[in-house]
N, CA, C and O atoms as a Tripos MOL2 file, in Angstrom:
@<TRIPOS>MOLECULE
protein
  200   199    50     0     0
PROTEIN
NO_CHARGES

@<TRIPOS>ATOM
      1 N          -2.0260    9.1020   -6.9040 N.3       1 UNK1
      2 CA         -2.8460    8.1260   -6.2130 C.3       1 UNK1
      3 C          -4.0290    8.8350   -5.5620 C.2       1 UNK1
      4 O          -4.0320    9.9780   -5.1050 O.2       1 UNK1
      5 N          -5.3620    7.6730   -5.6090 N.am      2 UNK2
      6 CA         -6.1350    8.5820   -4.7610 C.3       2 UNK2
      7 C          -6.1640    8.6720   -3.4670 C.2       2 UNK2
      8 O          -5.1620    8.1940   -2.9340 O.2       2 UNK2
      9 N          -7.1350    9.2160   -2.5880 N.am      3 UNK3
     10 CA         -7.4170    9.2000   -1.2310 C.3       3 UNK3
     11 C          -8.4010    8.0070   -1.2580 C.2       3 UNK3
     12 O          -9.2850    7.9220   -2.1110 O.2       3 UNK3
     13 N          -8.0940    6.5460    0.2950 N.am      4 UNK4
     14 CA         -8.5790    5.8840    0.2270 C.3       4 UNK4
     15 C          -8.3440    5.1210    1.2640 C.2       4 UNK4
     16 O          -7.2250    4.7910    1.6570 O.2       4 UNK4
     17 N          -9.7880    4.6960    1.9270 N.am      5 UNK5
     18 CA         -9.6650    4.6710    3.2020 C.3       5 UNK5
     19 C          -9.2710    3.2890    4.0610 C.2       5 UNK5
     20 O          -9.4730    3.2700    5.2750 O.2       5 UNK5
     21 N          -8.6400    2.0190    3.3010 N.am      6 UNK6
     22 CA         -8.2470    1.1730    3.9180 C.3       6 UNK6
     23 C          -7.3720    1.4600    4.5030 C.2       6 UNK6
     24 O          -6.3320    2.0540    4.2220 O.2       6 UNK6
     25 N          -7.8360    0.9580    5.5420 N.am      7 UNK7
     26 CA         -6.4900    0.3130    7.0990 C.3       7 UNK7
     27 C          -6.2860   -1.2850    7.0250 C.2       7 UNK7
     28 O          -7.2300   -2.0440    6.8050 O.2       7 UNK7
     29 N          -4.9780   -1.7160    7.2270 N.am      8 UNK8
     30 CA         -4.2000   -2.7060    7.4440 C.3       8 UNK8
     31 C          -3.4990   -3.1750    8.1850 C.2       8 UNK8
     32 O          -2.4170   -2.6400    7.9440 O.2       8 UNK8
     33 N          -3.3530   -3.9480    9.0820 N.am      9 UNK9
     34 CA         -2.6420   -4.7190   10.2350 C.3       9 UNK9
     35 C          -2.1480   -5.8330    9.6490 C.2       9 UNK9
     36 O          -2.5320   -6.6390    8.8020 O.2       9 UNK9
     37 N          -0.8150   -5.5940   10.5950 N.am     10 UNK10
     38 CA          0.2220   -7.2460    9.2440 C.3      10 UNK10
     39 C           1.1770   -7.2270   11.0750 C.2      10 UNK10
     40 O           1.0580   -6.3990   11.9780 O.2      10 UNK10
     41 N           1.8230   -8.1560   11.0280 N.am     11 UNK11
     42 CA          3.2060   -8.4740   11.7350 C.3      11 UNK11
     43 C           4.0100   -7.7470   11.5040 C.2      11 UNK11
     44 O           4.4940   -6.9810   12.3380 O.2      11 UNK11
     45 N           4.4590   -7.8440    9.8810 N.am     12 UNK12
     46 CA          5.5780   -7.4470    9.8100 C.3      12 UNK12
     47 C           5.0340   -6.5080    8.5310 C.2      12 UNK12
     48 O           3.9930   -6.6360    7.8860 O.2      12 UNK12
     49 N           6.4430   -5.2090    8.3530 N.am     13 UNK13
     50 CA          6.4230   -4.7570    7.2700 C.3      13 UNK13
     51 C           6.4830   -4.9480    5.7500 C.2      13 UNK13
     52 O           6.0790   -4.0880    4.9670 O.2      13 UNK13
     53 N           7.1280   -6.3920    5.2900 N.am     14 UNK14
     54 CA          7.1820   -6.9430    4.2070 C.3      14 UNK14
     55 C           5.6720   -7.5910    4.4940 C.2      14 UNK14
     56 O           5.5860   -8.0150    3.3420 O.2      14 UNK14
     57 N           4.2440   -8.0680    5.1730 N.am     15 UNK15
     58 CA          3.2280   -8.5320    4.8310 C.3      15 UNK15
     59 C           2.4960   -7.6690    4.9060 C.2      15 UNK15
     60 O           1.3670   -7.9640    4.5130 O.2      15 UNK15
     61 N           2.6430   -6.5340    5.3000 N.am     16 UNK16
     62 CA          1.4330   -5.1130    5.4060 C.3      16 UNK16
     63 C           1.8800   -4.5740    3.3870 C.2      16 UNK16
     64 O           0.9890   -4.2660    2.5960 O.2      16 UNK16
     65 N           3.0850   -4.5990    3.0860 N.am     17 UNK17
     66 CA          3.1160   -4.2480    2.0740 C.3      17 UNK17
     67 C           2.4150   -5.8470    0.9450 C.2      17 UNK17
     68 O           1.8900   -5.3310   -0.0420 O.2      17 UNK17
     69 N           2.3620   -6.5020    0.9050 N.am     18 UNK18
     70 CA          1.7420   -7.7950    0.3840 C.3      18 UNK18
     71 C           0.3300   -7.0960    0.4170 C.2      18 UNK18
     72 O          -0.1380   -6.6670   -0.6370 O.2      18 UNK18
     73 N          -0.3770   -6.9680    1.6310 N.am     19 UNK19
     74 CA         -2.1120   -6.4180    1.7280 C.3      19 UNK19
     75 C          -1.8270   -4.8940    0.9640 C.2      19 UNK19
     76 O          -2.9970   -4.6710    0.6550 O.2      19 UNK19
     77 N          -1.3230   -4.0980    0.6220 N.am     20 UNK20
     78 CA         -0.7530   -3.1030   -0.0010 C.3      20 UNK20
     79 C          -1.3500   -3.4070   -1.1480 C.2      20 UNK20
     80 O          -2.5110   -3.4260   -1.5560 O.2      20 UNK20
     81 N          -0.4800   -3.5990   -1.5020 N.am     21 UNK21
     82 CA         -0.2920   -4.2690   -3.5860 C.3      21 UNK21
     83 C          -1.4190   -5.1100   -3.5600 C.2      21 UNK21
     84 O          -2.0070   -4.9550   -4.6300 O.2      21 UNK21
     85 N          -2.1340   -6.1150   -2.6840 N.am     22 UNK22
     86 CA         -3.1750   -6.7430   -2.9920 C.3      22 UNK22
     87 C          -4.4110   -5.6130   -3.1490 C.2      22 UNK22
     88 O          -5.0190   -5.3080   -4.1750 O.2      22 UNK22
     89 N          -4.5580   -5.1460   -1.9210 N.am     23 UNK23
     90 CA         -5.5510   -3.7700   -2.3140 C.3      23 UNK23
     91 C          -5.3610   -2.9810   -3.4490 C.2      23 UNK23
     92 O          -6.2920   -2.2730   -3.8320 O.2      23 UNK23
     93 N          -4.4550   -2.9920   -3.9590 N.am     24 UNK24
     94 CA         -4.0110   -1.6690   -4.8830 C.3      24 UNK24
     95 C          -4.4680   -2.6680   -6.0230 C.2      24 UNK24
     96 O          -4.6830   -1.9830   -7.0220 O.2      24 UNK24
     97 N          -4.6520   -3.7070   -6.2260 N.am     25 UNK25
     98 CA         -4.5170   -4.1540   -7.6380 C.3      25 UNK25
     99 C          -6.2690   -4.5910   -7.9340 C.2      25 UNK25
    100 O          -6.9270   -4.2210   -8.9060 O.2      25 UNK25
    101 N          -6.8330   -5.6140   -6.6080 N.am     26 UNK26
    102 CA         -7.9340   -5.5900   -6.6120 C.3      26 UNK26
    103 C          -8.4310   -4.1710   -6.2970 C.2      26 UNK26
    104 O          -7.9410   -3.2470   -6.9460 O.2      26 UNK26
    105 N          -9.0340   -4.0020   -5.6890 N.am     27 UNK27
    106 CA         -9.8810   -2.0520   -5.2110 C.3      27 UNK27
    107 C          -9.8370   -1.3720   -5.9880 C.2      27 UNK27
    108 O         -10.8570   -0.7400   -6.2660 O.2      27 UNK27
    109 N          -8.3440   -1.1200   -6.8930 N.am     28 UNK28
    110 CA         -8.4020    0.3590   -7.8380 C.3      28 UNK28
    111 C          -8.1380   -0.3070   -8.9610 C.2      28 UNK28
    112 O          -8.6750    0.2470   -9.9200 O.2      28 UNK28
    113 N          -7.4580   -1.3900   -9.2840 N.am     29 UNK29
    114 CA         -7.0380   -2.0200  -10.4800 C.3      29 UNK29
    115 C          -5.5220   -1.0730  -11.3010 C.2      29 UNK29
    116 O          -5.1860   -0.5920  -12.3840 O.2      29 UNK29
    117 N          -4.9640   -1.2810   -9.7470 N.am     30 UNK30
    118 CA         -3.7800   -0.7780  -10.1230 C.3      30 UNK30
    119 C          -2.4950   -2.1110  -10.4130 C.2      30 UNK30
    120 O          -2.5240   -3.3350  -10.2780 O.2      30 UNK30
    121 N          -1.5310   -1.2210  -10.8250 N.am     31 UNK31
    122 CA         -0.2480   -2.2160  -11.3400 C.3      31 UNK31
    123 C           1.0430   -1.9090  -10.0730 C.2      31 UNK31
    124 O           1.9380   -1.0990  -10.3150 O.2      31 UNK31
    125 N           0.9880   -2.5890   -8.8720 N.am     32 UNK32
    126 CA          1.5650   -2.1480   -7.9260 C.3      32 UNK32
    127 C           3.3410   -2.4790   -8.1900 C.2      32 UNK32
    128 O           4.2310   -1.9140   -7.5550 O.2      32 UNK32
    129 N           3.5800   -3.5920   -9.3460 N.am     33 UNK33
    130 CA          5.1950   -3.5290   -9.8690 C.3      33 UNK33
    131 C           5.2320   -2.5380  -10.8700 C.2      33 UNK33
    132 O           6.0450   -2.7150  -11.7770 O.2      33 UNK33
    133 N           4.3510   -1.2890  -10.9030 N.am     34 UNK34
    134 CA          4.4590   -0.5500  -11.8120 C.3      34 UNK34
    135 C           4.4190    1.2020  -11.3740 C.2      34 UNK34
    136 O           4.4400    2.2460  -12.0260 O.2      34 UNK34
    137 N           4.3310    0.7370   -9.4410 N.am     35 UNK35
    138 CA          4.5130    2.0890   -8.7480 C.3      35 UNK35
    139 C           5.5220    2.8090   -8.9570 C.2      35 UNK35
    140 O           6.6330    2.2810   -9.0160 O.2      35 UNK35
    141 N           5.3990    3.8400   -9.0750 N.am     36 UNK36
    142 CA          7.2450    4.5980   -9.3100 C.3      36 UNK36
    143 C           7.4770    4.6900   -7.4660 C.2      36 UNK36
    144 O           6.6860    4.5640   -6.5310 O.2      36 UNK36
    145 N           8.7580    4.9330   -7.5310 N.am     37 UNK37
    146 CA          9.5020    4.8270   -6.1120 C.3      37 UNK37
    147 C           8.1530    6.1300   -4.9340 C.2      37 UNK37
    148 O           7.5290    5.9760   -3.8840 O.2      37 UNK37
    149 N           8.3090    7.2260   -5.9000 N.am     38 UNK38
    150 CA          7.2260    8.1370   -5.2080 C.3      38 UNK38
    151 C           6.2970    7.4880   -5.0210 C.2      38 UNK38
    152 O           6.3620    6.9060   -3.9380 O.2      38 UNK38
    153 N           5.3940    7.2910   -5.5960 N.am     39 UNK39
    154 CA          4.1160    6.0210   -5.4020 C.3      39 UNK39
    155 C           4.2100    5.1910   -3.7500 C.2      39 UNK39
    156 O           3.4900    5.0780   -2.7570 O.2      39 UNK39
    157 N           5.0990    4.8910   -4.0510 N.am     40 UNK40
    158 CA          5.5130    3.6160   -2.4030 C.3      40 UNK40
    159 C           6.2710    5.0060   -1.7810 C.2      40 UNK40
    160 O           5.3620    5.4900   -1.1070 O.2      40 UNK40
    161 N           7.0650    5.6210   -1.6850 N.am     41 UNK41
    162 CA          7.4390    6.4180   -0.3750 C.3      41 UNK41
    163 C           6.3700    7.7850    0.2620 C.2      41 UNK41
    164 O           6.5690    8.5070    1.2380 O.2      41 UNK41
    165 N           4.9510    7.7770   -0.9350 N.am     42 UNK42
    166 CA          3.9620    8.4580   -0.4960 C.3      42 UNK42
    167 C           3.2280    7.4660    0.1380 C.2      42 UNK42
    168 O           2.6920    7.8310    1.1850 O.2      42 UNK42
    169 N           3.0210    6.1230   -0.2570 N.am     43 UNK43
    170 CA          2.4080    5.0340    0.5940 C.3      43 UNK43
    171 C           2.9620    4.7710    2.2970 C.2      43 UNK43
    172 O           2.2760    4.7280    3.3180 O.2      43 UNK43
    173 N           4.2430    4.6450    2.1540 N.am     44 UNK44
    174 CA          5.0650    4.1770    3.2780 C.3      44 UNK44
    175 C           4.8380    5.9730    4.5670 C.2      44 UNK44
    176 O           4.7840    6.2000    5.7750 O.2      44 UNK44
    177 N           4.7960    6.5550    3.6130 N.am     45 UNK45
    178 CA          4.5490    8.1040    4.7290 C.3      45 UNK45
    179 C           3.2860    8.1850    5.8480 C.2      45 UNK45
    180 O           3.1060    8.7740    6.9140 O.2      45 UNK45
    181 N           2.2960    6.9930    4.7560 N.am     46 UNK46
    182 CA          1.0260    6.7990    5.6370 C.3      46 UNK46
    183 C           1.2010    5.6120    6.4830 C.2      46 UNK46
    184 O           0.2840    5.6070    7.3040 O.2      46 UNK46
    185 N           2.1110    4.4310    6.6670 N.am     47 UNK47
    186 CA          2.1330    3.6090    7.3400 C.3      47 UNK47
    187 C           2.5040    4.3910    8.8000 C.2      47 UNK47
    188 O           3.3840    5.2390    8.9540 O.2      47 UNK47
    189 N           1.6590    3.9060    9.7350 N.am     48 UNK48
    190 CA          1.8740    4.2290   11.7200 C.3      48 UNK48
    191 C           2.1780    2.5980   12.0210 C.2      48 UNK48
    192 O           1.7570    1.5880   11.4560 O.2      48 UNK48
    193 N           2.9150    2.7490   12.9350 N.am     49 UNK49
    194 CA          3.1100    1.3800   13.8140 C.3      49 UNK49
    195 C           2.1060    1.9560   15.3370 C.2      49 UNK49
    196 O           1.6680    3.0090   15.8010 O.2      49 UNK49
    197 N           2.1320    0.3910   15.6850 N.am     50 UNK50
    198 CA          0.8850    1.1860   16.9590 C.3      50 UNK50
    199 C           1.4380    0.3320   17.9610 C.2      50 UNK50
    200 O           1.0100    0.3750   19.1140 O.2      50 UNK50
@<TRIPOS>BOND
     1     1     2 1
     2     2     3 1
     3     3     4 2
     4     3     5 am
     5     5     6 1
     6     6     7 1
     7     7     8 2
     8     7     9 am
     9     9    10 1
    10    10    11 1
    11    11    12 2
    12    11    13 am
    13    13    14 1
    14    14    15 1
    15    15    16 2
    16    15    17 am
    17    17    18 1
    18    18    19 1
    19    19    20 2
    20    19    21 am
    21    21    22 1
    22    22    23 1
    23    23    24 2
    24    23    25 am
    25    25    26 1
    26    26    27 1
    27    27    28 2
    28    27    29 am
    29    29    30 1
    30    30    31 1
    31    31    32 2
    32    31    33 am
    33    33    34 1
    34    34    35 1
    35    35    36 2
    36    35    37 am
    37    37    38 1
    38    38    39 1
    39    39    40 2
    40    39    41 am
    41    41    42 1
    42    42    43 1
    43    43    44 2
    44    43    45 am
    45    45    46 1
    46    46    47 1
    47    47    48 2
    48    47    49 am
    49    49    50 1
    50    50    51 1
    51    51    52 2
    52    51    53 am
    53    53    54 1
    54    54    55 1
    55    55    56 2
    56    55    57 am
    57    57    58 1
    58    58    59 1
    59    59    60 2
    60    59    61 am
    61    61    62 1
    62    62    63 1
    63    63    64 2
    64    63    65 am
    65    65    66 1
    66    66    67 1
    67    67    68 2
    68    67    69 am
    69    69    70 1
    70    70    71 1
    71    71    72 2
    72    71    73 am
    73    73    74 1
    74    74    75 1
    75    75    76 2
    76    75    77 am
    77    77    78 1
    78    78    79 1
    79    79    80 2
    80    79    81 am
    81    81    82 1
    82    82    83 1
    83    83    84 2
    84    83    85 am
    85    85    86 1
    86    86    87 1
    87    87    88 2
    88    87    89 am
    89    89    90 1
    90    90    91 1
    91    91    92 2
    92    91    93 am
    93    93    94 1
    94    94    95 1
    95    95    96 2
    96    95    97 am
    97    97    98 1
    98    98    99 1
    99    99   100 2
   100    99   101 am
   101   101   102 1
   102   102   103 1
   103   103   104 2
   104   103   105 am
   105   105   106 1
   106   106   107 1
   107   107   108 2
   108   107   109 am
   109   109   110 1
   110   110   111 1
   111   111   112 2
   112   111   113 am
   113   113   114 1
   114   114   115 1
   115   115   116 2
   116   115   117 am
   117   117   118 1
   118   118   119 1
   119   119   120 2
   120   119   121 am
   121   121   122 1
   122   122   123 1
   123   123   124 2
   124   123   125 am
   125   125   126 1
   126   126   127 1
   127   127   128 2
   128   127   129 am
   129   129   130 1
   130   130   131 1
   131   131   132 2
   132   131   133 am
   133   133   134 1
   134   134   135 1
   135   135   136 2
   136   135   137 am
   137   137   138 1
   138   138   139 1
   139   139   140 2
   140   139   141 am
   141   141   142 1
   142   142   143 1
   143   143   144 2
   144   143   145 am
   145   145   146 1
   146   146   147 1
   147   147   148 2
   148   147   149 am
   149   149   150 1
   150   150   151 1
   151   151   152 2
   152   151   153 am
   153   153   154 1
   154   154   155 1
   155   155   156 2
   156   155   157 am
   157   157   158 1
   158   158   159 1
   159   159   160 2
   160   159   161 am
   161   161   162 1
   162   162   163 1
   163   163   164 2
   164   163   165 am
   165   165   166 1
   166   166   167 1
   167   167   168 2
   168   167   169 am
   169   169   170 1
   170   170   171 1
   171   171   172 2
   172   171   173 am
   173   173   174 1
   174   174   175 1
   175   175   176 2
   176   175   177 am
   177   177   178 1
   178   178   179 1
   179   179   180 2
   180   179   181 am
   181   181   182 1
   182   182   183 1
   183   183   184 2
   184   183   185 am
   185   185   186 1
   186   186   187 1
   187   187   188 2
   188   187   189 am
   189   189   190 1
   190   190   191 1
   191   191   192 2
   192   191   193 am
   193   193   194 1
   194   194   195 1
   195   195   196 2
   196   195   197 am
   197   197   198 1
   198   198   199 1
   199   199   200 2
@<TRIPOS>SUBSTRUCTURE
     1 UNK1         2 RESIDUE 1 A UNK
     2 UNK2         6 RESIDUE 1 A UNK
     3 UNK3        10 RESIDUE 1 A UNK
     4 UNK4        14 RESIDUE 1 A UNK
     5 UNK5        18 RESIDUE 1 A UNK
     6 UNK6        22 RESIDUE 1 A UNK
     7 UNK7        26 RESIDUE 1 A UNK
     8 UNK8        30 RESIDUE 1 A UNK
     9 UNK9        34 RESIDUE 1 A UNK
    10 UNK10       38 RESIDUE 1 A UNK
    11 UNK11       42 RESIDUE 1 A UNK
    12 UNK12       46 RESIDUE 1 A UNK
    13 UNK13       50 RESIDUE 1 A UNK
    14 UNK14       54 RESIDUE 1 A UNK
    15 UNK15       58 RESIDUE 1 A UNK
    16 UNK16       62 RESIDUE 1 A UNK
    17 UNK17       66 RESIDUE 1 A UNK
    18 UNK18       70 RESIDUE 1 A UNK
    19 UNK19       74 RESIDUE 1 A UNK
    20 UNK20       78 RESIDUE 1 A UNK
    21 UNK21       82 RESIDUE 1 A UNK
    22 UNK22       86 RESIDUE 1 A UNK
    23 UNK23       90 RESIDUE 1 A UNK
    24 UNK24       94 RESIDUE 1 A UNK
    25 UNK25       98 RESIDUE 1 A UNK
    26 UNK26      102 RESIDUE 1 A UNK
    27 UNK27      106 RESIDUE 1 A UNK
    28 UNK28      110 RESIDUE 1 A UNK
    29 UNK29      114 RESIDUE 1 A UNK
    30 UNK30      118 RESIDUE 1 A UNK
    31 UNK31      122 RESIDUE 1 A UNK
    32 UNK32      126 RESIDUE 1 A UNK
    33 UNK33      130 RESIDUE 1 A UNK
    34 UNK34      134 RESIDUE 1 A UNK
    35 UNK35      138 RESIDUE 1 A UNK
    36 UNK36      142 RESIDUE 1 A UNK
    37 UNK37      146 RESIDUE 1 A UNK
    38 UNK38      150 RESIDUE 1 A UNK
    39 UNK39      154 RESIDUE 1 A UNK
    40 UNK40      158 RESIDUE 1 A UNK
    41 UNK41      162 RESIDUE 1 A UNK
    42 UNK42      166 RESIDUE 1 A UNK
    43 UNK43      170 RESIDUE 1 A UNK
    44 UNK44      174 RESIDUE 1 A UNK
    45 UNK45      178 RESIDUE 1 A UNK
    46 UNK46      182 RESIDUE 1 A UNK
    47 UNK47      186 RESIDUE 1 A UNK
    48 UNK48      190 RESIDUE 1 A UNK
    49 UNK49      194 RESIDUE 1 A UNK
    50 UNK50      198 RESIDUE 1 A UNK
């Protein structure tokens, strides 16, 4: 994956991942049901709660 500088604010963790996969599919024209598990637990490493 590349380096890329959206930030996201959601409620909850199941709708921050929704703006996730929406960015990932519009922005890069990625296939986000096609992340391997690494893919999302290198994603989830960058999620902060604030």
């Amino acid at each position: 994956m590349e380096t890329c500088p959206a930030a996201f604010t959601a409620e909850t963790e199941a709708e921050l991942w929704k703006h996730i996969e929406l960015h990932g599919a519009t922005a890069h024209q990625e296939e986000p049901d096609k992340w391997s598990p690494e893919d999302r637990q290198q994603i989830k490493n960058l999620i902060r709660e604030s």
